[in-house]
MIMI-360081 format. One line per field, with one value per residue: residue number from 1; residue in one letter; x, y negated, z of N, C-alpha, C, O in turn. Coordinates in Angstrom, 2 decimals. Layout:
MIMI-360081
seq	(NUM / ...)
type	(a / ...)
nX	(X / ...)
nY	(Y / ...)
nZ	(Z / ...)
caX	(X / ...)
caY	(Y / ...)
caZ	(Z / ...)
cX	(X / ...)
cY	(Y / ...)
cZ	(Z / ...)
oX	(X / ...)
oY	(Y / ...)
oZ	(Z / ...)
END
This chain:
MIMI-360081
seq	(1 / 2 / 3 / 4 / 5 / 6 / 7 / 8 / 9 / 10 / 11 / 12 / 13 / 14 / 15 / 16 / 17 / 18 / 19 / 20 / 21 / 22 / 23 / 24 / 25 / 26 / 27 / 28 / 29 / 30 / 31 / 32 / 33 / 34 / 35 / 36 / 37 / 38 / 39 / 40 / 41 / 42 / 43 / 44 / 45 / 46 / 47 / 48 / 49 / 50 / 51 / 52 / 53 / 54 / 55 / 56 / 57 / 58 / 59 / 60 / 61 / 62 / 63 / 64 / 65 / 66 / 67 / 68 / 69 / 70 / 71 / 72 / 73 / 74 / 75 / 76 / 77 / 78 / 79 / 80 / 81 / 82 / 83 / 84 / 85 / 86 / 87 / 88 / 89 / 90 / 91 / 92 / 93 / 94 / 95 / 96 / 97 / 98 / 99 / 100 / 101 / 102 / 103 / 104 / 105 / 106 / 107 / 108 / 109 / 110 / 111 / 112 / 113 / 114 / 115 / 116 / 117 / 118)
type	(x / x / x / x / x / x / x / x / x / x / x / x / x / x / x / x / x / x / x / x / x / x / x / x / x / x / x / x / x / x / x / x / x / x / x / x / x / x / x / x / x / x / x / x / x / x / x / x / x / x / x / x / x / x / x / x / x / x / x / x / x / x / x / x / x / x / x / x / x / x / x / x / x / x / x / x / x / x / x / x / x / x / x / x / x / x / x / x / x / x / x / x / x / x / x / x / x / x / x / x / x / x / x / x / x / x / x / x / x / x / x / x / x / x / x / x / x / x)
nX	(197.02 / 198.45 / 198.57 / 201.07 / 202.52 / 204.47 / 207.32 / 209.40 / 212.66 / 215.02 / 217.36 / 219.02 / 220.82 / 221.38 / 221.39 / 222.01 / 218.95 / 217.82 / 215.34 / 213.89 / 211.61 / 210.33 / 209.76 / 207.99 / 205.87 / 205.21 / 204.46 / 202.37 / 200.68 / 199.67 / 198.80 / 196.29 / 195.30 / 194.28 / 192.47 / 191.44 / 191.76 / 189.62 / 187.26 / 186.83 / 186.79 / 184.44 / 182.51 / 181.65 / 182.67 / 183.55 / 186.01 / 189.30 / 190.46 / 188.65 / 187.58 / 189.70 / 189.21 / 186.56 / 187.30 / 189.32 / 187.39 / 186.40 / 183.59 / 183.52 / 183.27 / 184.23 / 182.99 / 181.85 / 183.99 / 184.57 / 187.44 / 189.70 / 192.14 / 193.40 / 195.35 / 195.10 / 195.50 / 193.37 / 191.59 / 190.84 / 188.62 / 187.18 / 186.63 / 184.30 / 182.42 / 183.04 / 181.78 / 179.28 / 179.73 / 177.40 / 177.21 / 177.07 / 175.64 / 176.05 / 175.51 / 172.87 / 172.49 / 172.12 / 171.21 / 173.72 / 175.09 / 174.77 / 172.88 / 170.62 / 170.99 / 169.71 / 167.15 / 165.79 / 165.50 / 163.60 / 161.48 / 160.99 / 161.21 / 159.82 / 161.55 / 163.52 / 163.61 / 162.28 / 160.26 / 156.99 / 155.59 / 152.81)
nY	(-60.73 / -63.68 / -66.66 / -69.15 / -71.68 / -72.82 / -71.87 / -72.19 / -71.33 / -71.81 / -73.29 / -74.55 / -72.31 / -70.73 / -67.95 / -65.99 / -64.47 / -61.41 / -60.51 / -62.43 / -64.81 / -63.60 / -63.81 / -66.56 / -65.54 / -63.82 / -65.34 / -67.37 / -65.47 / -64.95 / -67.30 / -67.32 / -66.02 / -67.22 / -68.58 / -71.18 / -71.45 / -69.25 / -69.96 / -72.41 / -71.15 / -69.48 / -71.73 / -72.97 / -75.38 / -78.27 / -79.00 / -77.86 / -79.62 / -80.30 / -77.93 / -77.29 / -79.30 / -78.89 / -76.31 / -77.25 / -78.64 / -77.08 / -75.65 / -73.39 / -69.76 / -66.48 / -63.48 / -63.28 / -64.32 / -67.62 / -69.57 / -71.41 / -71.99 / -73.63 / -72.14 / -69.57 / -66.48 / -63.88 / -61.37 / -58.42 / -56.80 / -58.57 / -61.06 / -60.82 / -61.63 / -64.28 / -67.53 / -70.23 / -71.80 / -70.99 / -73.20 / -75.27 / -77.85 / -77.29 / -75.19 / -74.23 / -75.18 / -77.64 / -80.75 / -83.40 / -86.15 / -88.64 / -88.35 / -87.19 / -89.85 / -91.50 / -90.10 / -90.14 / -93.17 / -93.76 / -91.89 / -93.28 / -95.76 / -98.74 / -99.16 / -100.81 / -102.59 / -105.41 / -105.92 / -107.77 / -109.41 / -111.14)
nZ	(91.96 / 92.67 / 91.01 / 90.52 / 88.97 / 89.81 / 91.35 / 94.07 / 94.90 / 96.71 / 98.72 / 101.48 / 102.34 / 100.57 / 98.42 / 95.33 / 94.66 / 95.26 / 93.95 / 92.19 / 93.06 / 94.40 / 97.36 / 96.68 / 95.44 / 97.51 / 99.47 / 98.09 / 97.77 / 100.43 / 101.37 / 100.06 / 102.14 / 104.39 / 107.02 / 106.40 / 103.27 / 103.34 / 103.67 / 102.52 / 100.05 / 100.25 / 99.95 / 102.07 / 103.03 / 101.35 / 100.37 / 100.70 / 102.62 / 103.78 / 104.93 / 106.72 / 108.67 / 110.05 / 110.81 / 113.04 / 114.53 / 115.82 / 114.39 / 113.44 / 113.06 / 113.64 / 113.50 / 117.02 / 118.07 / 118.64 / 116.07 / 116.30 / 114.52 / 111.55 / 110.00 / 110.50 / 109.51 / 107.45 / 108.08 / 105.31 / 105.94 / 108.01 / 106.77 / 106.09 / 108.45 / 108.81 / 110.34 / 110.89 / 114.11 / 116.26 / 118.04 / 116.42 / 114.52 / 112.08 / 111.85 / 112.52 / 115.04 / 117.86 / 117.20 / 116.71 / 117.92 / 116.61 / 115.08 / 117.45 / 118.47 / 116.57 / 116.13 / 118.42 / 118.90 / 116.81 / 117.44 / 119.75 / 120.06 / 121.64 / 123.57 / 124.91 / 127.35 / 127.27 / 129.39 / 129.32 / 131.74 / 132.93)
caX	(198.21 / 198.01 / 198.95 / 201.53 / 202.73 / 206.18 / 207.87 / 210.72 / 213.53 / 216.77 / 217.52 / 220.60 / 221.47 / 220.07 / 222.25 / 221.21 / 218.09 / 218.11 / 214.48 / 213.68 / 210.17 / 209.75 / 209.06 / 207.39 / 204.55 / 204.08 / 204.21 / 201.44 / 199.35 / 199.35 / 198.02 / 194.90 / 194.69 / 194.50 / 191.24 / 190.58 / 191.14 / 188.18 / 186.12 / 186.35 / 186.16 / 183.16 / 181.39 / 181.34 / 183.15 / 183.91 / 187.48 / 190.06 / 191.01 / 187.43 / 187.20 / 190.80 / 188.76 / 185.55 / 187.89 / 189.79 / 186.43 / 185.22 / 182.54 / 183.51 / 183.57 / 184.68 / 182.20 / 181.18 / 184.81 / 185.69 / 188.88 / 190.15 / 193.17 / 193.49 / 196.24 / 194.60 / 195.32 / 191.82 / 192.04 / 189.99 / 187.03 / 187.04 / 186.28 / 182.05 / 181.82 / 182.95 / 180.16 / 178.97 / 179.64 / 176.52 / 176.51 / 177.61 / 174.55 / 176.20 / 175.24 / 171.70 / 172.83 / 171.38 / 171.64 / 174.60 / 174.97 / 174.30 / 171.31 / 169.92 / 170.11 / 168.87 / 165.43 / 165.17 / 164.98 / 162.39 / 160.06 / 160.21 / 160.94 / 159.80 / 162.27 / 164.78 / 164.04 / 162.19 / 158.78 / 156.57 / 154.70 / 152.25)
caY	(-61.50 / -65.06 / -67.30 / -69.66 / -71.89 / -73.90 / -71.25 / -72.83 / -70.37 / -72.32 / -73.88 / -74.84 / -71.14 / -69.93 / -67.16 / -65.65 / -63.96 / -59.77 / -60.25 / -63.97 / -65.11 / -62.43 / -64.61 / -67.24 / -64.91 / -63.57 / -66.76 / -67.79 / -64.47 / -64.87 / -68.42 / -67.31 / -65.30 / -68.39 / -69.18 / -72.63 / -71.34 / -68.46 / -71.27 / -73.34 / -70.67 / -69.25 / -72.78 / -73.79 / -76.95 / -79.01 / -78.64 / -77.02 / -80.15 / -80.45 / -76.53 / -77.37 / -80.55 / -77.76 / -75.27 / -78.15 / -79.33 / -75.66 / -75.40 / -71.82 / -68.53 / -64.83 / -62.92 / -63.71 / -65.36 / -69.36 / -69.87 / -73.14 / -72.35 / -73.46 / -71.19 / -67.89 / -65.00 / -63.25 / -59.70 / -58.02 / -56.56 / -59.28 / -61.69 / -60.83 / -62.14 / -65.98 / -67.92 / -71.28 / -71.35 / -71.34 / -74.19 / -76.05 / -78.46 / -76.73 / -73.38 / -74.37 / -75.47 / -78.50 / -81.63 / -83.92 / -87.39 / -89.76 / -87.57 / -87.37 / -91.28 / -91.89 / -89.15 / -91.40 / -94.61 / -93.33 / -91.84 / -93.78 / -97.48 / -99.90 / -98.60 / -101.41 / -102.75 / -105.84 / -106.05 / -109.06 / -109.52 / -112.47)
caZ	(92.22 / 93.16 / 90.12 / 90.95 / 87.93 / 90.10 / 92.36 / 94.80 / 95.41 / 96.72 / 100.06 / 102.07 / 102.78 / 99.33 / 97.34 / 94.13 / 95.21 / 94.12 / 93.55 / 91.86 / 92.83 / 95.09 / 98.04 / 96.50 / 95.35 / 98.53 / 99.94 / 97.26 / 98.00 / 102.10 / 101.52 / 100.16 / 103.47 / 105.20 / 107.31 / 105.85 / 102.04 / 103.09 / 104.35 / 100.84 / 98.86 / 100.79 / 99.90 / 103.67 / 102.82 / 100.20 / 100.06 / 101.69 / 103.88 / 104.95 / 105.93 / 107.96 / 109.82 / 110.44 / 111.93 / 114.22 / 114.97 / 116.06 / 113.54 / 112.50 / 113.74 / 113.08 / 114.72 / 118.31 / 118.63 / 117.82 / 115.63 / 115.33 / 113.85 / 110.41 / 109.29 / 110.81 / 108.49 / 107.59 / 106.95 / 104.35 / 106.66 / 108.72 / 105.76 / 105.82 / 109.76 / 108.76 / 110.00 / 111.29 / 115.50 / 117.26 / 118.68 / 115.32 / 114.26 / 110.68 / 111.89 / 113.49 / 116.80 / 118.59 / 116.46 / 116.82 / 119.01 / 116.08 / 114.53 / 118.48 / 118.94 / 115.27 / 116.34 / 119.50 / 117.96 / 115.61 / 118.23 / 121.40 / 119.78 / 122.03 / 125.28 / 124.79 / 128.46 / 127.22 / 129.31 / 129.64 / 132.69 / 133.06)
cX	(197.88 / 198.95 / 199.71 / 202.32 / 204.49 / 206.26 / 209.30 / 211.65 / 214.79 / 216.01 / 219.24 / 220.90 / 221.22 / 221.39 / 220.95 / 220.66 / 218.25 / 216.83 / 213.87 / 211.76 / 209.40 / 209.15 / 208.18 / 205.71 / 204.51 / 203.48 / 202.62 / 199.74 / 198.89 / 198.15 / 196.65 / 194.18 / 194.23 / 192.63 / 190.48 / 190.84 / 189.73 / 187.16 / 185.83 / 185.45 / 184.66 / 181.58 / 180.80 / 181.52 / 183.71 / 185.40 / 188.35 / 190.56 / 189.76 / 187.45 / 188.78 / 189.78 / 187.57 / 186.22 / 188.34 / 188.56 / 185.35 / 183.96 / 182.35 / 183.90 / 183.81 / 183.96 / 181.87 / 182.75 / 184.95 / 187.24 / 188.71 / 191.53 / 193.27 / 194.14 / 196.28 / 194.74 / 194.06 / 192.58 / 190.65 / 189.08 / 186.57 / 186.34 / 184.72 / 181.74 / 182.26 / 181.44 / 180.26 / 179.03 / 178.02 / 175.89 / 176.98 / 176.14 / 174.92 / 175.18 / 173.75 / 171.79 / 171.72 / 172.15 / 172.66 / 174.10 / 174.02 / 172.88 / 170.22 / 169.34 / 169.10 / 167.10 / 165.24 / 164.57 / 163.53 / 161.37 / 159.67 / 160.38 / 161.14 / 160.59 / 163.80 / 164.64 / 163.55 / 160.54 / 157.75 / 155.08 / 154.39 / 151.27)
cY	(-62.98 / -65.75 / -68.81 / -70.61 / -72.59 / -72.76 / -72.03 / -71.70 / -71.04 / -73.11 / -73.88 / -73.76 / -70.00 / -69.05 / -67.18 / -64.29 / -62.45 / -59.47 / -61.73 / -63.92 / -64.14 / -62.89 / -65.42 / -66.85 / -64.08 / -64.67 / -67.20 / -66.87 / -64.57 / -66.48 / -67.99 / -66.46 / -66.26 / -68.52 / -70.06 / -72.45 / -70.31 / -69.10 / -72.23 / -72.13 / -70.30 / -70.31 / -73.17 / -75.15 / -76.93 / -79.03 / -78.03 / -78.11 / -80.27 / -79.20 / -76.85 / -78.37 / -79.67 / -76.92 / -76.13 / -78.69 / -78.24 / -75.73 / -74.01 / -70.64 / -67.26 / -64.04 / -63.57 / -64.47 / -66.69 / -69.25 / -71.06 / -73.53 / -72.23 / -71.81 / -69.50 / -67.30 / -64.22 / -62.10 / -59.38 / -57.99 / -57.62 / -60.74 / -62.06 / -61.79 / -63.66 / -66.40 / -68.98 / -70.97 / -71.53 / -72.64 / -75.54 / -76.63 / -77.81 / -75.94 / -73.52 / -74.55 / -76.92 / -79.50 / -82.43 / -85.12 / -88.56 / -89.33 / -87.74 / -88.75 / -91.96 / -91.50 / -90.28 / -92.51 / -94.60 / -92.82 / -92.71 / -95.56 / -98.33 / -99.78 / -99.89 / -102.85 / -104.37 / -105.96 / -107.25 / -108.54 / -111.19 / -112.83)
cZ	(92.09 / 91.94 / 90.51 / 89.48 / 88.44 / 91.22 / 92.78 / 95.38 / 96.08 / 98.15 / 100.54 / 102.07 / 101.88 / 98.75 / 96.78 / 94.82 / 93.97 / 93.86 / 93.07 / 92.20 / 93.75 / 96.66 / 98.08 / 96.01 / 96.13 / 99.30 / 99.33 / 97.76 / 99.16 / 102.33 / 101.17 / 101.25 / 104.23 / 105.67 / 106.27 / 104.44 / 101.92 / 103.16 / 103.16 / 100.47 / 99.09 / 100.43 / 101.54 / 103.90 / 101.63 / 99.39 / 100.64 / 103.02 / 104.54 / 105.56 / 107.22 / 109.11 / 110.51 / 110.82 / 112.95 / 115.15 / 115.80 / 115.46 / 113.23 / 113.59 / 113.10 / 114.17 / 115.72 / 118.86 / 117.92 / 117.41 / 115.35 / 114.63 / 112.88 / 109.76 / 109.44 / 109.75 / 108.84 / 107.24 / 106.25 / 105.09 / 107.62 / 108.40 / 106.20 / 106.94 / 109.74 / 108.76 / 110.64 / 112.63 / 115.87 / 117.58 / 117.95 / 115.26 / 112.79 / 110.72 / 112.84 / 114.89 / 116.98 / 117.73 / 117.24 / 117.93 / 117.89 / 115.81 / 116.22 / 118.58 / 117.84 / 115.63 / 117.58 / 119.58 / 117.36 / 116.55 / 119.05 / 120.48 / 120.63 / 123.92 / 125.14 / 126.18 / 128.26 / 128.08 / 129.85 / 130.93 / 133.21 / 134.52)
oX	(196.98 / 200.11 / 198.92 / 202.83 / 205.43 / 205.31 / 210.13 / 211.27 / 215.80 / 214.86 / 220.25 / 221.96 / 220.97 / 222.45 / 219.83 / 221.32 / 218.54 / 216.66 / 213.20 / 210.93 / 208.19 / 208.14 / 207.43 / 204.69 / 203.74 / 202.31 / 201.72 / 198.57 / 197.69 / 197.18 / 195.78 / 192.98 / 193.47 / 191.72 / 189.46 / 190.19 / 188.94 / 186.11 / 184.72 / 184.23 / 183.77 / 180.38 / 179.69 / 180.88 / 184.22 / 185.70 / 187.75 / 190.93 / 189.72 / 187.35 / 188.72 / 189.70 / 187.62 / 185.48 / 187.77 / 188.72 / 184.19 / 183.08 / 181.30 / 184.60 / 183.50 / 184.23 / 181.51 / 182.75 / 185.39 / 188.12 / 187.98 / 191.98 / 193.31 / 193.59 / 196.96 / 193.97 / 193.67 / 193.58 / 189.59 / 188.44 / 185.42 / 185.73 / 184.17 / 180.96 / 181.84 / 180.47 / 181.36 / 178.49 / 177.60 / 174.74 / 177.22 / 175.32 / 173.90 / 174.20 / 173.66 / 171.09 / 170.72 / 173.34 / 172.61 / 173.07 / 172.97 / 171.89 / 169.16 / 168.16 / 168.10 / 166.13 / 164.45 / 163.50 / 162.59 / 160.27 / 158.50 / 159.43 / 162.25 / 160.20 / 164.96 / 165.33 / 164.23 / 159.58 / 157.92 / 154.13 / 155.14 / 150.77)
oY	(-63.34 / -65.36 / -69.69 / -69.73 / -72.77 / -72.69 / -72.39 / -71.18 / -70.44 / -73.38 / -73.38 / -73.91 / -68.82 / -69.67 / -67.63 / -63.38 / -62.32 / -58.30 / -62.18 / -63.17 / -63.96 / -62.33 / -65.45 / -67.54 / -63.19 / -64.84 / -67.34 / -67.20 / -64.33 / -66.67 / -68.27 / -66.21 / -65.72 / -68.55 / -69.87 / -73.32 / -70.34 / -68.72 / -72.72 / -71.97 / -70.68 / -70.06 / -73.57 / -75.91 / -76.00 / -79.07 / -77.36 / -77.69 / -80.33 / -79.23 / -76.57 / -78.06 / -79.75 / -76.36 / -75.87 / -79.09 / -78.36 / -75.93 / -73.51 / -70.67 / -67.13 / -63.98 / -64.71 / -65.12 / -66.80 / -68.91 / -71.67 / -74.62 / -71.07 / -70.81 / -68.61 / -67.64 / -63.93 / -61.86 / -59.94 / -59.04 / -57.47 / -61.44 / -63.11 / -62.72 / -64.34 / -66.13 / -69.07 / -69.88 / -72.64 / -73.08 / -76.60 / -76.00 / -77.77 / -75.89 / -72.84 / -73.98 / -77.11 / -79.36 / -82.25 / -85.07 / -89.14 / -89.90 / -88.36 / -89.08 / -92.66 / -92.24 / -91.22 / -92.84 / -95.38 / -93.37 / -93.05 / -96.35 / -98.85 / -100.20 / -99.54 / -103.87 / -105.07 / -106.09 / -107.56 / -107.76 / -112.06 / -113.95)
oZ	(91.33 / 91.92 / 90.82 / 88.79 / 87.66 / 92.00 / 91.95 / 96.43 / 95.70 / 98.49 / 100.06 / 101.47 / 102.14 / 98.69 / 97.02 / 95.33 / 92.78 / 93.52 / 94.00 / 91.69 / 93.81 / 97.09 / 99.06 / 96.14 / 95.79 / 99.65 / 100.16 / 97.96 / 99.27 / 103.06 / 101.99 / 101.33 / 105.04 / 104.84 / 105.61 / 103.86 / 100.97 / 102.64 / 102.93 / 100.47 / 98.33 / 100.52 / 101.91 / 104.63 / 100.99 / 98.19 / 101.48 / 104.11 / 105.77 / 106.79 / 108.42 / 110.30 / 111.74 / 111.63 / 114.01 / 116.30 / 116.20 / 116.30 / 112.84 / 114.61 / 111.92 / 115.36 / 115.43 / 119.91 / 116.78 / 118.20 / 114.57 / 114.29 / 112.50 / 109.30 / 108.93 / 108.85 / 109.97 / 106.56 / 106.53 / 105.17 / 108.05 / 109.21 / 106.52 / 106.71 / 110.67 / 108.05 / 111.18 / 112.87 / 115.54 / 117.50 / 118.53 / 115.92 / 112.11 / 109.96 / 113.86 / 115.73 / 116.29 / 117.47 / 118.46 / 118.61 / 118.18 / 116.26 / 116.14 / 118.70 / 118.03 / 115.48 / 117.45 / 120.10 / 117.53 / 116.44 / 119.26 / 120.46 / 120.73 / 125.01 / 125.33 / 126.11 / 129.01 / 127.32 / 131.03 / 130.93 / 133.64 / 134.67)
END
C-alpha cells in the first residue's frame, strides 16, 4: 500500500464519503504505476521530472514500442521490458549533435576554410 501522509477528500460536489480515504489511496497507489515514476525508480533518471523530460524526449521504450507518454500506466509484467530507445545516445544509439560537433573539432581541426596560397 502506497504511504500517503496528507489525503484530500472534499471538492465542490463532495458529500461525506462511505469510505474516507478510499480514493485518495488508490489515487496514491496508481501513481506509482505511472511510466515516469518506473523510470526514476528504475535509476534511469535522476528524478522523476527528469524521467518525464526522457520520455517527452523519446528516450524510453517498452519493448520494441516508443512511449512518450509520461503518465502511461505500467503493468506488472510489462515492468522488466523498460529500456533505453535504440536510437537514444542513452541507450547506445549514435551520439548526439553537440557530442558529434565536439568529436569533429577534435579530429579534423584545421577545416575552418582559412587557406593561404602564395
Amino acid at each position: 500500500m502506497a504511504h500517503v501522509s496528507f489525503y484530500r477528500n472534499y471538492g465542490k460536489t463532495f458529500k461525506e464519503p462511505r469510505r474516507p480515504y478510499e480514493k485518495e489511496r488508490l489515487d496514491a497507489e496508481l501513481k506509482l504505476r505511472h511510466l515516469q515514476t518506473i523510470v526514476f525508480k528504475n535509476g534511469m533518471a535522476k528524478s522523476v521530472h527528469h524521467a518525464r523530460v526522457l520520455i517527452r524526449q523519446r528516450h524510453i521504450r517498452m519493448g520494441r514500442q516508443l512511449v512518450n507518454i509520461p503518465s502511461f500506466m505500467v503493468r506488472l509484467e510489462s515492468e522488466k521490458h523498460i529500456d533505453f530507445s535504440l536510437t537514444s545516445p542513452l541507450g547506445g544509439g549514435p551520439a548526439g549533435r553537440v557530442k558529434r560537433k565536439n568529436q569533429k573539432k577534435a579530429s579534423g581541426g584545421g577545416g575552418d576554410g582559412e587557406d593561404e596560397e602564395e
